[in-house]
C-alpha positions as a LaTeX table, in Angstrom:
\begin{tabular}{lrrr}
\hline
Residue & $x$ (\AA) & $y$ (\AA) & $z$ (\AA) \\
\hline
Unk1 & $-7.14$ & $-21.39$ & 24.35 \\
Unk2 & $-10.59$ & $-19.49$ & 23.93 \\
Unk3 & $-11.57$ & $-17.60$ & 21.50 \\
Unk4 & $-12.08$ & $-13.78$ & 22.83 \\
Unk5 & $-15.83$ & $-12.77$ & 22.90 \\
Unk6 & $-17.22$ & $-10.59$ & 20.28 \\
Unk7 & $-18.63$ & $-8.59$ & 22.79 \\
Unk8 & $-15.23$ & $-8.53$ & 24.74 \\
Unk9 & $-13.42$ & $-7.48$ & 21.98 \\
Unk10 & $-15.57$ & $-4.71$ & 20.94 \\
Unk11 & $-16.10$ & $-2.84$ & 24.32 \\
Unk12 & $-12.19$ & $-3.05$ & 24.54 \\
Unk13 & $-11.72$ & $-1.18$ & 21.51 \\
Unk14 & $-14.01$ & 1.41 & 21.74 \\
Unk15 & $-12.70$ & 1.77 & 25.53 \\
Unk16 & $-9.36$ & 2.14 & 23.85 \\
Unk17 & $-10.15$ & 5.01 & 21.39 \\
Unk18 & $-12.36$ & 6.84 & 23.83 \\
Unk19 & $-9.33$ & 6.65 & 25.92 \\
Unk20 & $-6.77$ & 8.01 & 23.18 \\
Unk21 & $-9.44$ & 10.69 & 22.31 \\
Unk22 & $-9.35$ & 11.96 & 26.26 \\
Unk23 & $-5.88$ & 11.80 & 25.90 \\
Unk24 & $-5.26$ & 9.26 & 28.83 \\
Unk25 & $-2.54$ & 6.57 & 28.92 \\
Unk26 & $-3.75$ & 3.10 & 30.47 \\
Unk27 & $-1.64$ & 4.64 & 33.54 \\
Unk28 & $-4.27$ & 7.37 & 33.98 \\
Unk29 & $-7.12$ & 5.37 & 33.74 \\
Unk30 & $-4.89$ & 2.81 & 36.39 \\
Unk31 & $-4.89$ & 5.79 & 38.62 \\
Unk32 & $-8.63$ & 6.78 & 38.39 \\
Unk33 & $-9.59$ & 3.57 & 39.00 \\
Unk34 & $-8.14$ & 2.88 & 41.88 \\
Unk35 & $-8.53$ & $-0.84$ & 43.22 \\
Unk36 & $-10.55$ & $-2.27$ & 40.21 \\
Unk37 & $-6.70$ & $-2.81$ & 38.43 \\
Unk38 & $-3.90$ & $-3.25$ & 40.50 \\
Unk39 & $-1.70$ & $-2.10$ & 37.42 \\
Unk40 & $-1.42$ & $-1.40$ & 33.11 \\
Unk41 & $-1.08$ & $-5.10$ & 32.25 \\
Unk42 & $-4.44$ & $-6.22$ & 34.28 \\
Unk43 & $-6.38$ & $-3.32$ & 32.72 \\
Unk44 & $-4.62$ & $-3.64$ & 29.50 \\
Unk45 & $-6.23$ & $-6.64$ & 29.11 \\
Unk46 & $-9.98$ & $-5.30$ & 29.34 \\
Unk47 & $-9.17$ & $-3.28$ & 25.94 \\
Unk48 & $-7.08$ & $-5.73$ & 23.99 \\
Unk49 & $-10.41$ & $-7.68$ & 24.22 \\
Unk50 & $-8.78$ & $-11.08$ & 26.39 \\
Unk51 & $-10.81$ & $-10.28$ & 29.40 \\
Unk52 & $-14.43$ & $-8.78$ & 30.42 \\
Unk53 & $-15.10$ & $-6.73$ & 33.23 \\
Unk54 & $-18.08$ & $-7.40$ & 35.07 \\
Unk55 & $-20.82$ & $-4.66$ & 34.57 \\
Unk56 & $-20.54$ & $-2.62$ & 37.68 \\
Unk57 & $-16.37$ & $-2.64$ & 36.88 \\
Unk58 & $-17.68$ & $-1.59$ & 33.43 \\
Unk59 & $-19.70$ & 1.10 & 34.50 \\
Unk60 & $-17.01$ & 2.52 & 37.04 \\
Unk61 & $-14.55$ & 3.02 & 33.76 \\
Unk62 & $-16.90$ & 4.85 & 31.97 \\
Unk63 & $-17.56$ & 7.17 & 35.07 \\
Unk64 & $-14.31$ & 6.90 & 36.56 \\
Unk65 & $-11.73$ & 6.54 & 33.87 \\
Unk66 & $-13.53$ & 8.35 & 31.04 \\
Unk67 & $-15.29$ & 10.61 & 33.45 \\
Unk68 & $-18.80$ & 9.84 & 31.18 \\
Unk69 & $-21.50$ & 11.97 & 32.53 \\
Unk70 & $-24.25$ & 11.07 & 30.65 \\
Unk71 & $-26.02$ & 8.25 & 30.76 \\
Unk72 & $-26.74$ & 7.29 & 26.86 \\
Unk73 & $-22.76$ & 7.27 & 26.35 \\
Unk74 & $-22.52$ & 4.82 & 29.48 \\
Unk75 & $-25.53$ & 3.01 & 27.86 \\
Unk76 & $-23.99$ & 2.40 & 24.83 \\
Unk77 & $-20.58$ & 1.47 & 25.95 \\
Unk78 & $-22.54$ & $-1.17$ & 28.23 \\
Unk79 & $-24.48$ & $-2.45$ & 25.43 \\
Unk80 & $-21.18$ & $-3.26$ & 23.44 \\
Unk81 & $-19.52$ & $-5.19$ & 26.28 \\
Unk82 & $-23.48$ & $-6.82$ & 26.62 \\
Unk83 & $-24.83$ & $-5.87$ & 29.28 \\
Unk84 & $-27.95$ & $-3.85$ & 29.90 \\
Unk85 & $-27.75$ & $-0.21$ & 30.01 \\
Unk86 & $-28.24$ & 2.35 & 33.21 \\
Unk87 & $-31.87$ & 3.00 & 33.96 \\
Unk88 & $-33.12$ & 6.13 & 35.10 \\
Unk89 & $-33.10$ & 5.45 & 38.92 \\
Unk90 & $-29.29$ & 4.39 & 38.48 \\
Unk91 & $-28.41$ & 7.35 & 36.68 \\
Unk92 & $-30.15$ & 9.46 & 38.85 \\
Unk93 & $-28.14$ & 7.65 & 42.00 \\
Unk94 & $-25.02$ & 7.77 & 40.05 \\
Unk95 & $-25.73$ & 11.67 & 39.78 \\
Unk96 & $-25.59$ & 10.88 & 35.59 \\
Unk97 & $-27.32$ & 13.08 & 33.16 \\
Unk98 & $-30.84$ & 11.58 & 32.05 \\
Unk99 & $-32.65$ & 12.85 & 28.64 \\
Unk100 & $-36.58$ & 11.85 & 27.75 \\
Unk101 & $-35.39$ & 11.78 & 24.50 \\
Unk102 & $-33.30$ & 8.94 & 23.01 \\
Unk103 & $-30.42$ & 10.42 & 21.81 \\
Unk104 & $-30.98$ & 13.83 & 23.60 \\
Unk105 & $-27.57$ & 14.35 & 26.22 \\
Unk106 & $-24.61$ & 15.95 & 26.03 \\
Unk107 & $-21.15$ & 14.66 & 25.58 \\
Unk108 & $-18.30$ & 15.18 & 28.09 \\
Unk109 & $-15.97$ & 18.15 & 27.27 \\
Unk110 & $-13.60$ & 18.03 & 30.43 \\
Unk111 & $-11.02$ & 16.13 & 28.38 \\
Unk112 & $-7.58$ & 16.09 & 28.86 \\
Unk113 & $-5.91$ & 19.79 & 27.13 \\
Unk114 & $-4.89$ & 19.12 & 23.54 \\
Unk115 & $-1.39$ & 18.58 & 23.11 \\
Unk116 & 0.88 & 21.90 & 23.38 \\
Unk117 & 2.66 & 20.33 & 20.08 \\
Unk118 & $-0.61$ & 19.93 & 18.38 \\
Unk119 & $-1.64$ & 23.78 & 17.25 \\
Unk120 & 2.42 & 24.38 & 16.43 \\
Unk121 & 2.60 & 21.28 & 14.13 \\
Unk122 & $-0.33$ & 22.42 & 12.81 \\
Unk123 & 0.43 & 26.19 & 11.48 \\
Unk124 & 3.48 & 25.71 & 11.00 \\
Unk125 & 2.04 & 22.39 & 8.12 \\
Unk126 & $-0.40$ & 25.30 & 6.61 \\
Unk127 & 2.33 & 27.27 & 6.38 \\
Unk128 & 4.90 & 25.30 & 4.90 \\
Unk129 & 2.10 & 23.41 & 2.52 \\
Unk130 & 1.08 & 27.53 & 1.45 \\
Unk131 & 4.20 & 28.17 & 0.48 \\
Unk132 & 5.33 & 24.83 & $-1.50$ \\
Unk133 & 1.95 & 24.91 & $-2.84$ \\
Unk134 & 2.72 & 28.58 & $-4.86$ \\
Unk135 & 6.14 & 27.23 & $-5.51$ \\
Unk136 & 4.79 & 24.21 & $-7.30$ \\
Unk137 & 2.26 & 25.67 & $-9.01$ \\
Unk138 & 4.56 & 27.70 & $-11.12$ \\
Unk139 & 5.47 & 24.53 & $-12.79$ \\
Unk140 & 1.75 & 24.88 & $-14.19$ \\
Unk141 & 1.98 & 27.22 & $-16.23$ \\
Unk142 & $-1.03$ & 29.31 & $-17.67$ \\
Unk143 & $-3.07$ & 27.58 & $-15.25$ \\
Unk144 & $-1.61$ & 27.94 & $-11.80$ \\
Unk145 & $-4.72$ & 29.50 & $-10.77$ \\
Unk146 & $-7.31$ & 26.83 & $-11.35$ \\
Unk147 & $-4.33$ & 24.72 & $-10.36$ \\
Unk148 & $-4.50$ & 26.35 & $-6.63$ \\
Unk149 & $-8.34$ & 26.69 & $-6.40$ \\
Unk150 & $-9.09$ & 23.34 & $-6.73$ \\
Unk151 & $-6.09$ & 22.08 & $-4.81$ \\
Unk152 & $-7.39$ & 24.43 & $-2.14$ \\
Unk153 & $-11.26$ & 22.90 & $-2.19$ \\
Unk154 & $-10.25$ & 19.77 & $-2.46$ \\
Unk155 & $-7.87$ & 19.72 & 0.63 \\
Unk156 & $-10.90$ & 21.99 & 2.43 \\
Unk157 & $-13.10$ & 18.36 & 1.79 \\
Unk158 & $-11.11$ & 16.51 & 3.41 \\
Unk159 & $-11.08$ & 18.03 & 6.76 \\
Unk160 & $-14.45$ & 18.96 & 6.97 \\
Unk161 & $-15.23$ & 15.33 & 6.03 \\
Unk162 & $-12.54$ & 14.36 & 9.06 \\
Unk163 & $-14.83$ & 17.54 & 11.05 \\
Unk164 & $-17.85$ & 15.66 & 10.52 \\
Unk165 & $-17.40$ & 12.22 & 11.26 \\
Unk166 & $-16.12$ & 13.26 & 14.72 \\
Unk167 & $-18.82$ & 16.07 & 15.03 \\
Unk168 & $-20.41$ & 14.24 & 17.97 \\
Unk169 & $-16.99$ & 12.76 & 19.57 \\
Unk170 & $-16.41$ & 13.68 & 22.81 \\
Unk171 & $-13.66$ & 16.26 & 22.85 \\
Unk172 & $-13.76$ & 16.84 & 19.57 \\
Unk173 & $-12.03$ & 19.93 & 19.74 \\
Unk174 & $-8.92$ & 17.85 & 19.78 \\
Unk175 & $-9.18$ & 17.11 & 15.89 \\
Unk176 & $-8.92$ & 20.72 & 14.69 \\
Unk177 & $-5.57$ & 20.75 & 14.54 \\
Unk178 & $-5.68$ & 17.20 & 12.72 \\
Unk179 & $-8.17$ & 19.02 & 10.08 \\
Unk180 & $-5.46$ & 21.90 & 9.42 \\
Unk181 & $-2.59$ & 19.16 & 9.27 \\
Unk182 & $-4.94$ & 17.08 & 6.30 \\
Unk183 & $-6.17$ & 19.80 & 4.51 \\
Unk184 & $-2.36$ & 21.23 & 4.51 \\
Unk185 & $-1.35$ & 17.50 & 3.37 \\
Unk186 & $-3.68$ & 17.26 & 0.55 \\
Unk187 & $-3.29$ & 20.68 & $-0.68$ \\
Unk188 & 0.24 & 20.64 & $-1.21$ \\
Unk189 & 0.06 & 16.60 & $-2.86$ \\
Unk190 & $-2.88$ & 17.89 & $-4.99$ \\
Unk191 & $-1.03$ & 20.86 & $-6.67$ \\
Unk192 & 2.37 & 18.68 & $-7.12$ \\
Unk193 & 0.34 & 15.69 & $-8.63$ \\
Unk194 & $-1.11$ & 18.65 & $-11.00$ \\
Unk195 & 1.95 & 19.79 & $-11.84$ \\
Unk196 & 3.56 & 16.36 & $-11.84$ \\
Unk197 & 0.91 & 15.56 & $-14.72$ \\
Unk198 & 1.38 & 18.49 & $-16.45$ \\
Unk199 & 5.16 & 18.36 & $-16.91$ \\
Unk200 & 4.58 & 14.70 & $-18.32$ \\
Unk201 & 2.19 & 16.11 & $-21.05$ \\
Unk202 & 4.63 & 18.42 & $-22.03$ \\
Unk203 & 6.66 & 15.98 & $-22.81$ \\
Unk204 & 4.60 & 14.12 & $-24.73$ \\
Unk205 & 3.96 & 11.32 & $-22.24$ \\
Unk206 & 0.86 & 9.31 & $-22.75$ \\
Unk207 & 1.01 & 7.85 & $-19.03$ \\
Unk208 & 0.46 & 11.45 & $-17.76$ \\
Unk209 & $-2.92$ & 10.70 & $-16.29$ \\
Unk210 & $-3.08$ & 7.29 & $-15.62$ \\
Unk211 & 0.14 & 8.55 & $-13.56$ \\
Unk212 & $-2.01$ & 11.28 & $-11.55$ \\
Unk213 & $-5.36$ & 8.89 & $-10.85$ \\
Unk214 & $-2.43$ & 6.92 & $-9.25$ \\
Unk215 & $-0.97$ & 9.98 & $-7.15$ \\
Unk216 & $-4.37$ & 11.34 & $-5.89$ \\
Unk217 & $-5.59$ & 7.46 & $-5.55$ \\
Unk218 & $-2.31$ & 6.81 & $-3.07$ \\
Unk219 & $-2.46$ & 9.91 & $-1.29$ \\
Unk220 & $-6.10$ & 9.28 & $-0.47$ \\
Unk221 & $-5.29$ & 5.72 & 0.95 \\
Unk222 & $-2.42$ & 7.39 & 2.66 \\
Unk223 & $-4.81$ & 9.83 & 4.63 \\
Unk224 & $-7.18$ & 7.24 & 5.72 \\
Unk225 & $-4.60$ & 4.83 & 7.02 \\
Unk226 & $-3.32$ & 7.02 & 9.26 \\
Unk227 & $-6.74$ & 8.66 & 10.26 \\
Unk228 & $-7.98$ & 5.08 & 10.79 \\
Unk229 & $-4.91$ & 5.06 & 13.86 \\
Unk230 & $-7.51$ & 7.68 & 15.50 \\
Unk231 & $-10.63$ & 7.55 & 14.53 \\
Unk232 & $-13.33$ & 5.37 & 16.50 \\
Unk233 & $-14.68$ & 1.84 & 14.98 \\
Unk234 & $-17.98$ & 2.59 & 15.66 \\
Unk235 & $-20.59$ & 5.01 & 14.92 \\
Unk236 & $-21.09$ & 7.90 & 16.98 \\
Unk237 & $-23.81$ & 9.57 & 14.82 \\
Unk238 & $-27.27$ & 8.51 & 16.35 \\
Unk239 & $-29.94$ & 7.49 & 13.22 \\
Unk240 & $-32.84$ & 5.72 & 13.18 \\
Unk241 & $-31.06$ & 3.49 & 11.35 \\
Unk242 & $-27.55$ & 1.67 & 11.08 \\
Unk243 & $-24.88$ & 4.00 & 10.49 \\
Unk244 & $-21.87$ & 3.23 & 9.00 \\
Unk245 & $-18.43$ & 3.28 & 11.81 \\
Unk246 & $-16.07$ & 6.05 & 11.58 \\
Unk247 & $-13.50$ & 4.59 & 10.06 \\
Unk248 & $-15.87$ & 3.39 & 7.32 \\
Unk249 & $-17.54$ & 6.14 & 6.89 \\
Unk250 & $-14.30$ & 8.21 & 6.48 \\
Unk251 & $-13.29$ & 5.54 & 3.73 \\
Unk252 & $-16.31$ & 6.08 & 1.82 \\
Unk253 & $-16.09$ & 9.86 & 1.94 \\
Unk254 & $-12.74$ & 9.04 & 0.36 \\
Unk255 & $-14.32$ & 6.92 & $-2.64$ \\
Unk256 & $-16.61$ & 9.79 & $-3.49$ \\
Unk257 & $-13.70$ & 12.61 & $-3.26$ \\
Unk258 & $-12.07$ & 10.27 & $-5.17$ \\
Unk259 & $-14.62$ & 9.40 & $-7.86$ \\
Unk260 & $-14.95$ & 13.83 & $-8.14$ \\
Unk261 & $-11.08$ & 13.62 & $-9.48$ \\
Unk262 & $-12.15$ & 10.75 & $-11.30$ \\
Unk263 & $-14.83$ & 12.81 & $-13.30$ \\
Unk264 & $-14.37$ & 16.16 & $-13.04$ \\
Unk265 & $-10.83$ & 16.69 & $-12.06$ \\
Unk266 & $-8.32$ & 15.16 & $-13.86$ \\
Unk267 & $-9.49$ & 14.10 & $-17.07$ \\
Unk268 & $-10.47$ & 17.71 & $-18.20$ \\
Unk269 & $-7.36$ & 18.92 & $-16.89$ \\
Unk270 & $-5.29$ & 16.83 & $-18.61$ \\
Unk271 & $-7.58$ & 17.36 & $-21.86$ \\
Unk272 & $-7.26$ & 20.85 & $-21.62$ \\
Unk273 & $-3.37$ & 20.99 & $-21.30$ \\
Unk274 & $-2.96$ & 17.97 & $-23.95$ \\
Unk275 & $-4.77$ & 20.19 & $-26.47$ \\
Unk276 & $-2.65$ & 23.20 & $-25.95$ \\
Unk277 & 0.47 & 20.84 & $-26.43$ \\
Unk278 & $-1.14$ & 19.80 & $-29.72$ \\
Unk279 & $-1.93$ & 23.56 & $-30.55$ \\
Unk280 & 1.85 & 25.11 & $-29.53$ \\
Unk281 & 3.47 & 22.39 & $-31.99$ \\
Unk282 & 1.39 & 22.68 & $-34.84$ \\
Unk283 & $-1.30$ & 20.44 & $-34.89$ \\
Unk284 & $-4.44$ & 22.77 & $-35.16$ \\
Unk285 & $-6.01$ & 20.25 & $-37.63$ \\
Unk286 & $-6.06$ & 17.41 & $-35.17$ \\
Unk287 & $-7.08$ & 19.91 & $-31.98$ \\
Unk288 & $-10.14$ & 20.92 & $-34.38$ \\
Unk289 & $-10.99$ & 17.57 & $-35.15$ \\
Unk290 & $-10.76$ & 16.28 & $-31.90$ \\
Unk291 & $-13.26$ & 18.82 & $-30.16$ \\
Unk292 & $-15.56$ & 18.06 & $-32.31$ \\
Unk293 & $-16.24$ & 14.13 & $-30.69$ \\
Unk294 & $-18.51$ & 13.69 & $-27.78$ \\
Unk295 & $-15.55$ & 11.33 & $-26.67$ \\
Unk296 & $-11.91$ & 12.83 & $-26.85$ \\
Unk297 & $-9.07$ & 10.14 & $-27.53$ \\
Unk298 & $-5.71$ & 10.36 & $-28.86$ \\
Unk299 & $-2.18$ & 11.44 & $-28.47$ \\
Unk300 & $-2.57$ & 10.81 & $-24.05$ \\
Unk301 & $-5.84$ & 12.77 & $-24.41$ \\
Unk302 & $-8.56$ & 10.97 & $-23.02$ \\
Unk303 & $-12.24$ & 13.25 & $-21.62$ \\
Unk304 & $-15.43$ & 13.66 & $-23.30$ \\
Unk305 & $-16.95$ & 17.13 & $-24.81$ \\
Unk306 & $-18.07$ & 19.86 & $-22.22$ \\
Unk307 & $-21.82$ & 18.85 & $-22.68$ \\
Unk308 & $-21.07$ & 15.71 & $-21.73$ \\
Unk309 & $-19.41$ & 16.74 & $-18.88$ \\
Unk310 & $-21.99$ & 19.15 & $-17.59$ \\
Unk311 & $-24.61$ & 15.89 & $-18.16$ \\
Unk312 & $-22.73$ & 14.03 & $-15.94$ \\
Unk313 & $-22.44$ & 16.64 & $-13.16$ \\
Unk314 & $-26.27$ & 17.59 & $-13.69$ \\
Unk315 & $-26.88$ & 13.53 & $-13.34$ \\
Unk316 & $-24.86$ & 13.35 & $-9.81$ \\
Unk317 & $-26.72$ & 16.22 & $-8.42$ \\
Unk318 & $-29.70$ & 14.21 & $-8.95$ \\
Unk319 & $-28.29$ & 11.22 & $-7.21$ \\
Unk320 & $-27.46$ & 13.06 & $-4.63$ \\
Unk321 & $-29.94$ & 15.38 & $-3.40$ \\
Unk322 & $-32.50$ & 12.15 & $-2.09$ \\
Unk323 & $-29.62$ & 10.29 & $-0.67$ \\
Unk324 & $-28.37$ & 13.54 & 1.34 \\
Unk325 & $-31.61$ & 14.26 & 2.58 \\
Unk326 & $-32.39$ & 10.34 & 3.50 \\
Unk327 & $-29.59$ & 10.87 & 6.14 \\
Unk328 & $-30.53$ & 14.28 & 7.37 \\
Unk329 & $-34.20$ & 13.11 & 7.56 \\
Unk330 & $-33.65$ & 10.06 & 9.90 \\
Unk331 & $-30.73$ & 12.18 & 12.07 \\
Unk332 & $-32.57$ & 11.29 & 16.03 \\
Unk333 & $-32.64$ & 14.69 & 18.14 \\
Unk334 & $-29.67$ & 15.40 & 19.60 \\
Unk335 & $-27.57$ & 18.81 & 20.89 \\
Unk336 & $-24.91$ & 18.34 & 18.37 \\
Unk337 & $-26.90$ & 17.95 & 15.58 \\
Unk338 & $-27.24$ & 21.86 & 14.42 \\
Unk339 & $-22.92$ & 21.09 & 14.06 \\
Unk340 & $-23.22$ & 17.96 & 11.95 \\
Unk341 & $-25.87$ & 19.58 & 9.59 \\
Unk342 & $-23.54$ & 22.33 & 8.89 \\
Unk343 & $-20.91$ & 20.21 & 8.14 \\
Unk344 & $-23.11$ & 18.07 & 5.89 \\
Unk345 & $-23.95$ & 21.01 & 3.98 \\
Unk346 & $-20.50$ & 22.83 & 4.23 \\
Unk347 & $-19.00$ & 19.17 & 2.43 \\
Unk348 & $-21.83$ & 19.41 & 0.10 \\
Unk349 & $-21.37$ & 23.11 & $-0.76$ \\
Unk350 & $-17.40$ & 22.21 & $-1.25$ \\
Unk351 & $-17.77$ & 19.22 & $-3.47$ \\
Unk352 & $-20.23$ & 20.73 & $-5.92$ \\
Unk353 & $-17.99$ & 23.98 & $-6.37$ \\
Unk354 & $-15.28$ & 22.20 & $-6.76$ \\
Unk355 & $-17.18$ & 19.94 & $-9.45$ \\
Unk356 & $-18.83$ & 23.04 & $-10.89$ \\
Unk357 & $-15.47$ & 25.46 & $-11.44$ \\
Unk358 & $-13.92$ & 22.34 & $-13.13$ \\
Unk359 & $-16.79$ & 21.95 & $-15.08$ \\
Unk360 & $-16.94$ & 25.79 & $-15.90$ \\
Unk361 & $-13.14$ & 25.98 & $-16.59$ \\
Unk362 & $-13.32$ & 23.03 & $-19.13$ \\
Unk363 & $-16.20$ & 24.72 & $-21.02$ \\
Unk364 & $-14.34$ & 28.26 & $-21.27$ \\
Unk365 & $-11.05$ & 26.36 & $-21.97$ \\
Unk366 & $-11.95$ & 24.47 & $-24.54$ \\
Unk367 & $-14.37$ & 27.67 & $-25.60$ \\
Unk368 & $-11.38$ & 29.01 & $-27.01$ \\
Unk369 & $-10.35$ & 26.83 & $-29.94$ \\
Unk370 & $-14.07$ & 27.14 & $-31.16$ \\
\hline
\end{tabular}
């Protein structure tokens, strides 16, 4: 039996989530097109990757099926199944829109409705995730605020991250109520992974943080499984060079969320709250003596001083101003474009707060003992 071809394979699953993202079952697109597939299993077959259509058959399911109107979007679909794309006197016959300038059309927006489930499920997730999220925080106590903050900014990441990578999908309207069902999800897991943490220090558990890098490191897998179900495996962006697929690009957003907790998360939080453990028992000699390393270890403590900290954050900034505007700088011309820069900057703006009040918090907190 042969081998499907690489080229086979990959139209069919970007046909697939293109289809998914519409909204259409492989009975719709059956229906639209008519006598090219007599039924679901001979079509089915085009987007499982086990058969390839020819390239006018490929070009009627874009138009057709999908309902494509502009010609780059038909272009690239053609050039994944390899063939060669439209040229301007075809999409001109075929009534297509035509830009001068690569990367310069518009998406389709006549998508199927989004589902009447969707908006419910999600306000009544922000709601729910609102309300557990004060409940659990009261099991942080002294500290529910900086508790909900940052469970609140980091959750906010997450969907504008989600927001971003789908700026230039076609209907991407239907992924707002995905964004408010994530950010609900990873609010709520945030604060009870905080709390979780915190009722382990109290009781004197050195495993307390190792424990929530675990929490926040599952929960982030978690997310991206199950965003990987609808998210496209190619890249949608257009740069002037290779971009990363969506469901790549979405795990690496993940990695650097993660690698925020990582630095400027957790470990002060759990410093902080070890220390006033230490301090409510007794032990003021060892809480002195302990602030004054550049690297705090001991009793399930484990940070560095708030210079240190601040050195680090300074240090990332650094990194990541050239490598932000790297992207931005090679971004080809395009009507979305004006949406995915404010995006990029919104996620910017939202990690470095988030990173910054941590940072600010540790400083005051540990201010005090001083």
């Amino acid at each position: 039996m042969k081998s499907p071809k690489p080229s086979a394979v990959a139209f069919g699953k970007a046909l697939a989530q293109l289809r998914r993202a519409k909204g259409l079952t492989q009975a719709d697109m059956v229906g639209r097109l008519g006598t090219y597939y007599s039924d679901e299993t001979s079509y089915g077959r085009i987007e499982q990757g086990k058969r390839s259509p020819d390239r006018p058959t490929a070009v009627a399911i874009a138009i057709r099926g999908l309902r494509l109107t502009d010609a780059e979007s038909i272009n690239r679909l053609l050039g994944l199944a390899g063939f060669d794309g439209l040229t301007r006197e075809e999409a001109q016959s075929l009534k297509l829109e035509w830009s001068e300038v690569p990367g310069l059309t518009v998406k389709p927006e006549d998508g199927e409705p989004i589902p009447r489930w969707a908006w419910p499920v999600a306000v009544a997730s922000f709601v729910v995730s609102g309300i557990l999220g004060l409940w659990i925080s009261s099991h942080v106590p002294n500290h529910i605020g900086i508790a909900l903050v940052t469970s609140v900014l980091y959750g906010s990441l997450f969907s504008v991250s989600l927001l971003l990578e789908t700026a230039y999908f076609p209907d991407r309207n239907r992924f707002y109520p995905t964004a408010v069902i994530l950010f609900s999800l990873m609010f709520v897991s945030s604060v009870a992974i905080l709390a979780f943490g915190a009722t382990m220090l109290r009781a004197g558990s050195p495993w307390s943080l190792a424990a929530s890098f675990g929490g926040f490191l599952l929960t982030g897998m978690i997310q991206w499984l199950v965003l990987r179900m609808v998210l496209p495996g190619f890249s949608l962006q257009i740069a002037r060079f290779q971009l990363m697929p969506a469901q790549v690009a979405h795990l690496k957003n993940t990695a650097y969320l993660l690698l925020l907790v990582i630095l400027f998360w957790l470990p002060p939080f759990s410093t902080v709250l070890g220390l006033e453990r230490e301090a409510e028992t007794g032990n003021l000699q060892f809480v002195r003596g302990i602030l004054d390393r550049q690297v705090m270890i001991g009793r399930g403590i484990v940070g560095v001083n708030a210079a240190t900290l601040a050195g680090v954050w300074v240090l990332v900034v650094l990194v990541s101003i050239p490598m932000g505007a790297r992207l931005l700088e090679n971004m080809r011309p395009h009507p979305r474009l004006n949406v995915f820069y404010t995006l990029f900057y919104l996620r910017a703006i939202l990690y470095f707060t988030l990173s910054l009040i941590c940072v600010g918090w540790y400083f005051y907190s540990l201010g005090q003992w001083n």
